[in-house]
N, CA and C atoms as an extended XYZ file, in Angstrom:
468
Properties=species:S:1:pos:R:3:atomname:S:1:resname:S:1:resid:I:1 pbc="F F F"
N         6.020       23.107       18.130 N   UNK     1
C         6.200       22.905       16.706 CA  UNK     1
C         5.661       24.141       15.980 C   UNK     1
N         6.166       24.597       15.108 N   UNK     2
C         5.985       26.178       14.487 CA  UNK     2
C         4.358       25.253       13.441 C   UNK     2
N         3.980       26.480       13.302 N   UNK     3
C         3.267       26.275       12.299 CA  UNK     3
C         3.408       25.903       10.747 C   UNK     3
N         4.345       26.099       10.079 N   UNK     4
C         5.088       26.110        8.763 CA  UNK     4
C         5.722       24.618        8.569 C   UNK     4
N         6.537       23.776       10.018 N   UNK     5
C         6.989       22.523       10.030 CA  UNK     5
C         5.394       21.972       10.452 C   UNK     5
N         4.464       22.648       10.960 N   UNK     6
C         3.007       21.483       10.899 CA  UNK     6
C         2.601       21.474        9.380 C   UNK     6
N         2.678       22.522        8.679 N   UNK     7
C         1.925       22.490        7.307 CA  UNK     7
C         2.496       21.327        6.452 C   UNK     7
N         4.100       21.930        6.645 N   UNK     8
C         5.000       20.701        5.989 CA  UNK     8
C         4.447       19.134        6.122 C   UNK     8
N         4.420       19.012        7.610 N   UNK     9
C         4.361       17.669        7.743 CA  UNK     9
C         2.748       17.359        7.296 C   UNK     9
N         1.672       17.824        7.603 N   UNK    10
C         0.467       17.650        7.102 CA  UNK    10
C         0.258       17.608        5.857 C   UNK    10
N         1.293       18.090        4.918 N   UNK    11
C         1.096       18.593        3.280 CA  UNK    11
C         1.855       16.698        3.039 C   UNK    11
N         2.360       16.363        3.569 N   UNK    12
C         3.602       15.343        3.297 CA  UNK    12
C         2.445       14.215        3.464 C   UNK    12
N         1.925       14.364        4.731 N   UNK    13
C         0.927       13.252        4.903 CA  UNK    13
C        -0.215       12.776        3.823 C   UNK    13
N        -0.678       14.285        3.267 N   UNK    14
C        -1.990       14.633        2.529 CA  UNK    14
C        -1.224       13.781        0.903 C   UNK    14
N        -0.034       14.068        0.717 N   UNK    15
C         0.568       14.083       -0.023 CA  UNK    15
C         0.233       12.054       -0.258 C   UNK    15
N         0.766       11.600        0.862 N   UNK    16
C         1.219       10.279        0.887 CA  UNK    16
C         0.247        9.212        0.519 C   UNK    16
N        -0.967        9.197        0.319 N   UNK    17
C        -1.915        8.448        0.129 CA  UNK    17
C        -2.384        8.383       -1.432 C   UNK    17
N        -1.942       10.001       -1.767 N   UNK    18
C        -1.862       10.325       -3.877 CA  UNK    18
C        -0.967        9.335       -4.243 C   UNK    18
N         0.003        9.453       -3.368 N   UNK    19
C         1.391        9.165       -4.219 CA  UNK    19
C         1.350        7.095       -4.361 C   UNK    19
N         0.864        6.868       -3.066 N   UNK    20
C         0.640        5.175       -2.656 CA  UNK    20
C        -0.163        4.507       -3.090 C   UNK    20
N        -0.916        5.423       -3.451 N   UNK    21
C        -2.670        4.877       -4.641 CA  UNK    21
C        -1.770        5.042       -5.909 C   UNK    21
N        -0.818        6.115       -6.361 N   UNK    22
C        -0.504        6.368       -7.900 CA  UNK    22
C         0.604        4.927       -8.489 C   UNK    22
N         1.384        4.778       -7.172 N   UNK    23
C         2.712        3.818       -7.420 CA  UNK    23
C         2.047        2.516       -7.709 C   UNK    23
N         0.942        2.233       -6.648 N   UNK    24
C         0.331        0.927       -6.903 CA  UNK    24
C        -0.877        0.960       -7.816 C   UNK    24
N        -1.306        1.680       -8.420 N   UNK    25
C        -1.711        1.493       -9.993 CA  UNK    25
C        -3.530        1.349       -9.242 C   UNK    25
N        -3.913        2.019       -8.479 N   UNK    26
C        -5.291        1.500       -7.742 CA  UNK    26
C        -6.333        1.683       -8.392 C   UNK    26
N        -7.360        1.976       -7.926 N   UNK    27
C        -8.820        1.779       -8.974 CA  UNK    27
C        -8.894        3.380       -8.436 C   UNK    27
N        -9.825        4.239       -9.950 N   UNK    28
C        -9.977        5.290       -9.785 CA  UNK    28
C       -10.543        6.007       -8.698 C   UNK    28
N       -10.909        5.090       -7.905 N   UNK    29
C       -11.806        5.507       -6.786 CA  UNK    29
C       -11.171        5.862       -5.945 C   UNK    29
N        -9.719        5.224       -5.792 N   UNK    30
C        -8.930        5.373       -4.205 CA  UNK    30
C        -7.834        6.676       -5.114 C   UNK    30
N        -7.749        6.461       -6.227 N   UNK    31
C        -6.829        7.824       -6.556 CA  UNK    31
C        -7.690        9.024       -6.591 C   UNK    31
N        -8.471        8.661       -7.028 N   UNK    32
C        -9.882       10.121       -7.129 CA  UNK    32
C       -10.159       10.893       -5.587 C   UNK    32
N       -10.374       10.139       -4.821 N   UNK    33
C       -10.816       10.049       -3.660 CA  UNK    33
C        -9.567       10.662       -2.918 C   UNK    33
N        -8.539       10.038       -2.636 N   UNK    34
C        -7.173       10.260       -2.281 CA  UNK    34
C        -6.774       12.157       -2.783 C   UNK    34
N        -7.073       12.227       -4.090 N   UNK    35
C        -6.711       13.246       -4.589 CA  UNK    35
C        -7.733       14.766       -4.419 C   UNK    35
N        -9.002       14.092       -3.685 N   UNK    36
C       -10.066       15.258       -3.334 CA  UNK    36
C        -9.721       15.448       -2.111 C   UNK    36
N        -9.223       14.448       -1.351 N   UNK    37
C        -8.982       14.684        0.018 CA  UNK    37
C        -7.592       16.006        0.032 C   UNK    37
N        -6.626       15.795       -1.087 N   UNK    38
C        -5.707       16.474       -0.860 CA  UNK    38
C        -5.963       18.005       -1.266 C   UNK    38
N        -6.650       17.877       -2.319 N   UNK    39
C        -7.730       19.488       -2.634 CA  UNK    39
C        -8.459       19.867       -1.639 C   UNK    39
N        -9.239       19.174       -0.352 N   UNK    40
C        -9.630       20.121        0.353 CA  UNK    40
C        -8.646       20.573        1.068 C   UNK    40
N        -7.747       19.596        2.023 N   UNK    41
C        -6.553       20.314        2.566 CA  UNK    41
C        -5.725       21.535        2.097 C   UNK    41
N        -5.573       21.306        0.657 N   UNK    42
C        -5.256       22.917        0.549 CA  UNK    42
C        -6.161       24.128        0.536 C   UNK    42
N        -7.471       23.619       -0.023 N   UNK    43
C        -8.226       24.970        0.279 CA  UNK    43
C        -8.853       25.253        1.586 C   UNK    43
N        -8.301       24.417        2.435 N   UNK    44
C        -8.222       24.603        3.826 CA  UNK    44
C        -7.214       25.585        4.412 C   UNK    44
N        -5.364       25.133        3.914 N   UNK    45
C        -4.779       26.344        3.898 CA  UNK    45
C        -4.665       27.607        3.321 C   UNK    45
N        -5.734       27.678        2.055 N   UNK    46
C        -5.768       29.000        1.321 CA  UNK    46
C        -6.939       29.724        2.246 C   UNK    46
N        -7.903       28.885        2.992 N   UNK    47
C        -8.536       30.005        3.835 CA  UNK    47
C        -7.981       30.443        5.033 C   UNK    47
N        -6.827       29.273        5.671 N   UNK    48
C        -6.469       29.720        6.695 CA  UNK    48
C        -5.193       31.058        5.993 C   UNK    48
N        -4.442       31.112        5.710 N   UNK    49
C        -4.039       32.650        4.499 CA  UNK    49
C        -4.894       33.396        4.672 C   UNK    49
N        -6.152       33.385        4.048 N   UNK    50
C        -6.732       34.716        4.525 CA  UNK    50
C        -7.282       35.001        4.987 C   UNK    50
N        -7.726       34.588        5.907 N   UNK    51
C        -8.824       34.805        7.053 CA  UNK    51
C        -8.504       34.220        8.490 C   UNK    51
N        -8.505       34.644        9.401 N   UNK    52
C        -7.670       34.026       10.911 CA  UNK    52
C        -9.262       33.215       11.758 C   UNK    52
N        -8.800       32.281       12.461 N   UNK    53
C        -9.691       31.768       13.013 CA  UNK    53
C       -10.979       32.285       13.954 C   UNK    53
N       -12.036       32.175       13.747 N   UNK    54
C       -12.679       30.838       12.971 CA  UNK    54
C       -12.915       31.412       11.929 C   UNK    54
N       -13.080       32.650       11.644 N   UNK    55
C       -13.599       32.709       10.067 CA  UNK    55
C       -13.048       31.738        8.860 C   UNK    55
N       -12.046       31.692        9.176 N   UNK    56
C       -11.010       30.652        8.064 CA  UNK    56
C       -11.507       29.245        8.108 C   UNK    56
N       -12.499       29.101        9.033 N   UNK    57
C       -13.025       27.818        9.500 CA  UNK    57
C       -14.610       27.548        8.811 C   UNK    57
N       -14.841       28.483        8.520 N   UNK    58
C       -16.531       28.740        8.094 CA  UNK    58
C       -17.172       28.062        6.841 C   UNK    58
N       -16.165       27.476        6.259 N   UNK    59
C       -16.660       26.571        4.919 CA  UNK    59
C       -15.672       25.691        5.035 C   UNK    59
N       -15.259       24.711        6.484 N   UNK    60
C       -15.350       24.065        7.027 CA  UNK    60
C       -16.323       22.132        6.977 C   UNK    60
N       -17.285       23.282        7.172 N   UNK    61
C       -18.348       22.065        7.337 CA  UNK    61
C       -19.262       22.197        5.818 C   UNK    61
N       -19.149       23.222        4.510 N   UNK    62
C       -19.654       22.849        3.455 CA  UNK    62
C       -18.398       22.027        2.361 C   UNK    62
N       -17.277       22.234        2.758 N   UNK    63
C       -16.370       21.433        1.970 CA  UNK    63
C       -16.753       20.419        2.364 C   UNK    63
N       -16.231       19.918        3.883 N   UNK    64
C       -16.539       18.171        4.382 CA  UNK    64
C       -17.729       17.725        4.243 C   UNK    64
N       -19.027       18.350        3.728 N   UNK    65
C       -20.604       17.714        3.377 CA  UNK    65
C       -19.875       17.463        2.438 C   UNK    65
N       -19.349       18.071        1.207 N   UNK    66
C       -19.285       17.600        0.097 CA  UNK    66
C       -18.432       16.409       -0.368 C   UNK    66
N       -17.420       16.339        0.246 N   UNK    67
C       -16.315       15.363       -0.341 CA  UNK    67
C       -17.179       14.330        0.819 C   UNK    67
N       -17.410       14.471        1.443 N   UNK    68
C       -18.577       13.283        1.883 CA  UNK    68
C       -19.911       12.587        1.108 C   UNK    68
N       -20.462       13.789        0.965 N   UNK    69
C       -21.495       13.312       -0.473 CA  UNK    69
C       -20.666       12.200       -1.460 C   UNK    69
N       -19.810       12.841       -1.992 N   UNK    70
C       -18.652       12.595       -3.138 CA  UNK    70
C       -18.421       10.776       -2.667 C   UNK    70
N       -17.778       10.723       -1.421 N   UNK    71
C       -17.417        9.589       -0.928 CA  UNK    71
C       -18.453        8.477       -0.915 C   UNK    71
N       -19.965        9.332       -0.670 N   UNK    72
C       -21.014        7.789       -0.306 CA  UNK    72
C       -21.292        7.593       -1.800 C   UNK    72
N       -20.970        8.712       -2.697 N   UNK    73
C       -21.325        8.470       -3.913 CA  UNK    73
C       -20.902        7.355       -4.901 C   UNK    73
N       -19.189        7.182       -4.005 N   UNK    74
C       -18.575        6.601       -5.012 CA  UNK    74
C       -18.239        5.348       -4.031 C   UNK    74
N       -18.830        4.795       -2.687 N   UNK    75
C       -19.367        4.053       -1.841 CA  UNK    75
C       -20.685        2.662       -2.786 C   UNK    75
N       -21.903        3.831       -2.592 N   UNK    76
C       -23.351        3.131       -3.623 CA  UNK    76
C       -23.113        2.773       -4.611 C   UNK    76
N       -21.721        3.242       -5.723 N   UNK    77
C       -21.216        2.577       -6.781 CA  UNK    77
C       -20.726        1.259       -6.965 C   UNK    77
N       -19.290        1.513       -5.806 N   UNK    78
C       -18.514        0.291       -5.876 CA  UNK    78
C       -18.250        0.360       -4.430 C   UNK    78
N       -19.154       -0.532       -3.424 N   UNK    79
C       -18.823       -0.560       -2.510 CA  UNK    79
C       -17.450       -1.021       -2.040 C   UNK    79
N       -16.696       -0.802       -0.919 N   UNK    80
C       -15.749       -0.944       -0.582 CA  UNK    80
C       -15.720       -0.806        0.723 C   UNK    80
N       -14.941       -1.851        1.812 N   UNK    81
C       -14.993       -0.873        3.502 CA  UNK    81
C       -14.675        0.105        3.665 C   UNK    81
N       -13.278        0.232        3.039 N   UNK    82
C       -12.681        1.927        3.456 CA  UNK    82
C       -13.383        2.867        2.859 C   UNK    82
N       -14.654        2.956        1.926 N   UNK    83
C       -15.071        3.899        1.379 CA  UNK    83
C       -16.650        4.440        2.807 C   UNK    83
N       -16.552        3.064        3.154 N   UNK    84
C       -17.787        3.783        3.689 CA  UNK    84
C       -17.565        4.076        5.175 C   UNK    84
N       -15.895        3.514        5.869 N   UNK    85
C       -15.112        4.134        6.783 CA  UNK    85
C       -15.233        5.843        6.520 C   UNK    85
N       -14.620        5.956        5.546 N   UNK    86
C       -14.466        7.468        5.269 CA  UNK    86
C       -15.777        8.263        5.028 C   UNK    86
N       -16.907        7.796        4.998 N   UNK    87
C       -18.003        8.348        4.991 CA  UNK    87
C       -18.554        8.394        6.400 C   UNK    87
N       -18.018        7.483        7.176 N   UNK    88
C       -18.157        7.886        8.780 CA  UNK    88
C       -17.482        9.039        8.999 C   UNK    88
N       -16.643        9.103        8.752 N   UNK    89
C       -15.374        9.874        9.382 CA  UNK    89
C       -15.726       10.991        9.155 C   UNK    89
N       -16.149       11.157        7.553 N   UNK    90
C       -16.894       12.737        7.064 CA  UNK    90
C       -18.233       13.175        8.130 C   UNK    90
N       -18.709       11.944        7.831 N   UNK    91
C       -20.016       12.353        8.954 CA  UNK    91
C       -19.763       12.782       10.637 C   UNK    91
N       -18.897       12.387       11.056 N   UNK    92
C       -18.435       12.726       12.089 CA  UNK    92
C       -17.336       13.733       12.578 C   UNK    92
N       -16.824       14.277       11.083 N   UNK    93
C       -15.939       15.661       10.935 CA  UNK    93
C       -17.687       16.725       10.829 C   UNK    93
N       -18.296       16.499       10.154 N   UNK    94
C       -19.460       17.283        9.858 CA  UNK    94
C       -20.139       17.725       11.270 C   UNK    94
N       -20.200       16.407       12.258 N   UNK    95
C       -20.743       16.830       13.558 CA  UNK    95
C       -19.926       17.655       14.579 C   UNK    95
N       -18.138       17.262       14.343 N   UNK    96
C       -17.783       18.307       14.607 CA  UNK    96
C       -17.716       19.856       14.799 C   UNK    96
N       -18.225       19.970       13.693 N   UNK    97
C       -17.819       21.389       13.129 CA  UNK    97
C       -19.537       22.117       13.815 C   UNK    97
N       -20.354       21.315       13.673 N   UNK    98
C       -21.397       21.712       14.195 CA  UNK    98
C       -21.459       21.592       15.874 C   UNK    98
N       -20.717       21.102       16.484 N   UNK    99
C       -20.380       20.996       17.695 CA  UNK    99
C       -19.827       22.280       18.400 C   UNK    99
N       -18.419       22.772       17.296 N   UNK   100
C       -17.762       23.988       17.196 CA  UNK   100
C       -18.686       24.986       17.276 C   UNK   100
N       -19.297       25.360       16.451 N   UNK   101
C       -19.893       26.457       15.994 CA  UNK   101
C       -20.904       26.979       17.033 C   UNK   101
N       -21.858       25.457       17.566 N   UNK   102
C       -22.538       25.702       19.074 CA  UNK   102
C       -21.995       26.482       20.213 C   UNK   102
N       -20.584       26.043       20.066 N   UNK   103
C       -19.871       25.945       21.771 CA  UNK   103
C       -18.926       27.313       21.398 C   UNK   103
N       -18.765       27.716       20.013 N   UNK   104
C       -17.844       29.100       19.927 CA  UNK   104
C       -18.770       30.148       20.792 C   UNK   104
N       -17.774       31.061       21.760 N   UNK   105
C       -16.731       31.296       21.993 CA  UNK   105
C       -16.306       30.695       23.048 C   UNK   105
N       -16.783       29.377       23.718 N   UNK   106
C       -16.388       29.015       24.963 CA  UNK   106
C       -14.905       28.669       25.200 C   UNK   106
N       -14.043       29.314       26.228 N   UNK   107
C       -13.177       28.549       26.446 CA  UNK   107
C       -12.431       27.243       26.165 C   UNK   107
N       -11.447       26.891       25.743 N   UNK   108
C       -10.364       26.019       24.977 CA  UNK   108
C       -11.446       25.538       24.070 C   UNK   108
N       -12.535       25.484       22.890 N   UNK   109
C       -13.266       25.229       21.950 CA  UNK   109
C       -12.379       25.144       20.889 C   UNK   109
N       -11.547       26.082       20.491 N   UNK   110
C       -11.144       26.019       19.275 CA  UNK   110
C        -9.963       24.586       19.408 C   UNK   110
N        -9.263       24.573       20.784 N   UNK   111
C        -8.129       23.955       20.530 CA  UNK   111
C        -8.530       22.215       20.646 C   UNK   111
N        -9.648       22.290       21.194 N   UNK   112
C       -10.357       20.938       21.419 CA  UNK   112
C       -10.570       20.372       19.939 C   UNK   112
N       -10.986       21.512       19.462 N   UNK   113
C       -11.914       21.310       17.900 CA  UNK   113
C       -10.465       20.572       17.270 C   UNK   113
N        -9.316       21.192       17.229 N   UNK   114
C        -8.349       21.512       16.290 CA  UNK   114
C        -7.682       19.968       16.551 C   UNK   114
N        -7.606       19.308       17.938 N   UNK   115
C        -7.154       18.358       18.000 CA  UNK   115
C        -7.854       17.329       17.446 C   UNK   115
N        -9.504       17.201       17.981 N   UNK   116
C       -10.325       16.219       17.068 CA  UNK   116
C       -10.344       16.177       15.515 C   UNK   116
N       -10.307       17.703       14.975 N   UNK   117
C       -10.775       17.420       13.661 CA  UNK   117
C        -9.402       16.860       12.813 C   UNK   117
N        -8.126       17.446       13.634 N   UNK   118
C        -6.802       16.834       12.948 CA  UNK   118
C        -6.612       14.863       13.157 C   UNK   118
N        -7.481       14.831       14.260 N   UNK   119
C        -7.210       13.111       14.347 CA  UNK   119
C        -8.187       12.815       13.263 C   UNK   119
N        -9.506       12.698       12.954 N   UNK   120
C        -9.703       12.416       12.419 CA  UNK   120
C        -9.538       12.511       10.624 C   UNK   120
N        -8.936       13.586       10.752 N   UNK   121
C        -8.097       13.663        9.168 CA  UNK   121
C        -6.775       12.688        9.080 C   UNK   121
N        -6.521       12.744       10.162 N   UNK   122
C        -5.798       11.344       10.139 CA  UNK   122
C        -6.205       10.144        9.773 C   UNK   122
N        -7.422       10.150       10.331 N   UNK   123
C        -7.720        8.506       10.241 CA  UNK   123
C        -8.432        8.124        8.323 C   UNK   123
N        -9.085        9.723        7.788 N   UNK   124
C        -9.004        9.334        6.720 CA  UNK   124
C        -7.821        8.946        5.765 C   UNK   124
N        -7.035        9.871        6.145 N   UNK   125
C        -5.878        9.714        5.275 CA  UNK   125
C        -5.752        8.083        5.077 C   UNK   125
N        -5.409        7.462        6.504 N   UNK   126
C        -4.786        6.685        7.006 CA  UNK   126
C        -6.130        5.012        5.552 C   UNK   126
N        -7.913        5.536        5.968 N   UNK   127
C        -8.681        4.940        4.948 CA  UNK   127
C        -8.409        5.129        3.699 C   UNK   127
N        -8.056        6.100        3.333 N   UNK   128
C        -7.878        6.315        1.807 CA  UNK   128
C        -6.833        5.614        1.187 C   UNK   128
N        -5.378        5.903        2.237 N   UNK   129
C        -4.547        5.214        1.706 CA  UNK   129
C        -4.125        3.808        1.946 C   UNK   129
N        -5.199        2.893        2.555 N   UNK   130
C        -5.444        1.593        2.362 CA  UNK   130
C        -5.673        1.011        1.547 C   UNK   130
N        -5.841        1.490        0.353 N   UNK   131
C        -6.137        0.252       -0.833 CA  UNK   131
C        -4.514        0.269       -1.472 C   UNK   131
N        -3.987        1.568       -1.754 N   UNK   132
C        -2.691        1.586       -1.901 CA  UNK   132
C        -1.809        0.577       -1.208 C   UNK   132
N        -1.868        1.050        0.103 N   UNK   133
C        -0.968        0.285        1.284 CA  UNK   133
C        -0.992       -1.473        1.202 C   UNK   133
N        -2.337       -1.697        1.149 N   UNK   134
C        -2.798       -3.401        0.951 CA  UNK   134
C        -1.902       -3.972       -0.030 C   UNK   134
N        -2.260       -3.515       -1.636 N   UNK   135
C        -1.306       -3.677       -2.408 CA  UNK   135
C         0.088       -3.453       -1.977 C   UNK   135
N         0.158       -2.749       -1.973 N   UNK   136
C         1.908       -2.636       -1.339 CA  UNK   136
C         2.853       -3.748       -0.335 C   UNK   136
N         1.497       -4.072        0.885 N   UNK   137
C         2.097       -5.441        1.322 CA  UNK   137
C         2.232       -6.411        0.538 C   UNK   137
N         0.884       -6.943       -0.570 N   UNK   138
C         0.739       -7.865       -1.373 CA  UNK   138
C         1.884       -8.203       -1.620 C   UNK   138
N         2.220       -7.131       -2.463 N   UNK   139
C         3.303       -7.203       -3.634 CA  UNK   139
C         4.687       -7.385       -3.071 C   UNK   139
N         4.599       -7.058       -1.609 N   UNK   140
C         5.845       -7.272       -0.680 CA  UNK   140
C         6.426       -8.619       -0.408 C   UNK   140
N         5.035       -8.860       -0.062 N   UNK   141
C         5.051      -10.376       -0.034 CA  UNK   141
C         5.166      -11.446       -0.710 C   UNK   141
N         4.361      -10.923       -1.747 N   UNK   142
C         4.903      -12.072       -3.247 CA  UNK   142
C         6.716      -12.211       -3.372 C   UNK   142
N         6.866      -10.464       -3.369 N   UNK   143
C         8.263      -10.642       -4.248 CA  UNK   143
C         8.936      -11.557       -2.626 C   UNK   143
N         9.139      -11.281       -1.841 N   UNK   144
C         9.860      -12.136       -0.390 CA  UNK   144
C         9.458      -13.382       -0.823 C   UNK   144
N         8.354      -13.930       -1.451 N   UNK   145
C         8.699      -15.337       -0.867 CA  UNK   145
C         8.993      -15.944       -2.548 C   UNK   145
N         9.204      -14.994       -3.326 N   UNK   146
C         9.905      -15.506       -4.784 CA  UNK   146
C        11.097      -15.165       -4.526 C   UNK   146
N        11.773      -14.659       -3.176 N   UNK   147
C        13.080      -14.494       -3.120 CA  UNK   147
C        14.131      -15.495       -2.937 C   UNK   147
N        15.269      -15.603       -3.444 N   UNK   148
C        16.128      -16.784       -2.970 CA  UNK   148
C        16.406      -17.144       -1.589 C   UNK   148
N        16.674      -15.725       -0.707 N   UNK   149
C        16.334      -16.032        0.368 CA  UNK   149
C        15.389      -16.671        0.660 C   UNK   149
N        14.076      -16.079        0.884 N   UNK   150
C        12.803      -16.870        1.601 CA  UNK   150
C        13.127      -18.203        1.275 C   UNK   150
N        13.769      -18.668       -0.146 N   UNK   151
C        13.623      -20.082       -0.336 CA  UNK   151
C        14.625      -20.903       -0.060 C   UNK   151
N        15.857      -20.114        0.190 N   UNK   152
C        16.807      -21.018        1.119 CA  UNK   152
C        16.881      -21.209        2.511 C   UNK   152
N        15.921      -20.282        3.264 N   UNK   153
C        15.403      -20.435        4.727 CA  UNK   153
C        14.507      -21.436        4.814 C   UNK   153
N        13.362      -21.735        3.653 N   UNK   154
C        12.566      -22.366        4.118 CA  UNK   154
C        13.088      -24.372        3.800 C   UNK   154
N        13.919      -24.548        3.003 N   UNK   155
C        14.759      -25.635        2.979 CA  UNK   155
C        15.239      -26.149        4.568 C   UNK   155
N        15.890      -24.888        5.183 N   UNK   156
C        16.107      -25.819        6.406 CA  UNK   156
C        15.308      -25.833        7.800 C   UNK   156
């Protein structure tokens, strides 16, 4: 897979959790949140632009302290599960990177790094855009069973 169709598809992903928090009208927390996640991803690709690995990697682990801070912050406010999911996840992107930085220059390090730290940007995405998504079944579900269908199936 070229690099340019990974950005695409990662930008699409980063993208998808703004857009699923915005449609379903969510609490500022999951759009706020949703929408910092998508600001670091790009200033993730504006360092990878100018600087080649790892240097491009080196504020790395002070972005993810922060939108982690950010996250328990807005966690101790209004608690929520997925908020304090994603404050694992930060905490455990954070140990990453400090994992990295130990073990640079050892052999396959970077590509090890690159696979963990991309799953787990997955799995935030995947927290963030759960309050969106929830709603989204909700509302799926309401409208199905106010449907004429649902209600002429359930007659017989």
């Amino acid at each position: 897979m070229t690099a340019e169709l990974q950005i695409a598809l990662w930008g699409a992903a980063t993208c998808g959790p703004v857009l699923l928090n915005t449609a379903t009208k969510r609490s500022a927390d999951a759009l706020g949140l949703s929408s910092m996640i998508l600001l670091t991803w790009v200033m993730g690709r504006v360092l990878n632009a100018l600087y080649t690995p790892p240097e491009s990697m080196s504020l790395y682990p002070v972005i993810d302290m922060l939108a982690g801070a950010t996250v328990f912050s807005a966690w101790a406010t209004r608690p929520r599960w997925w908020k304090l999911a994603l404050v694992a996840l930060f905490t455990a992107q954070c140990a990453l990177h400090a994992a990295f930085w130990l073990a640079w220059p050892s052999p396959g390090s970077l590509v090890r790094y690159l696979w963990v730290n991309n799953s787990l940007f997955a799995l935030q995405l995947i927290c963030v855009g759960a309050p969106g998504g929830g709603q989204l079944a909700r509302d799926t579900l309401a409208w199905m069973s106010r449907s004429p269908w649902a209600r002429h199936h359930a007659r017989v």
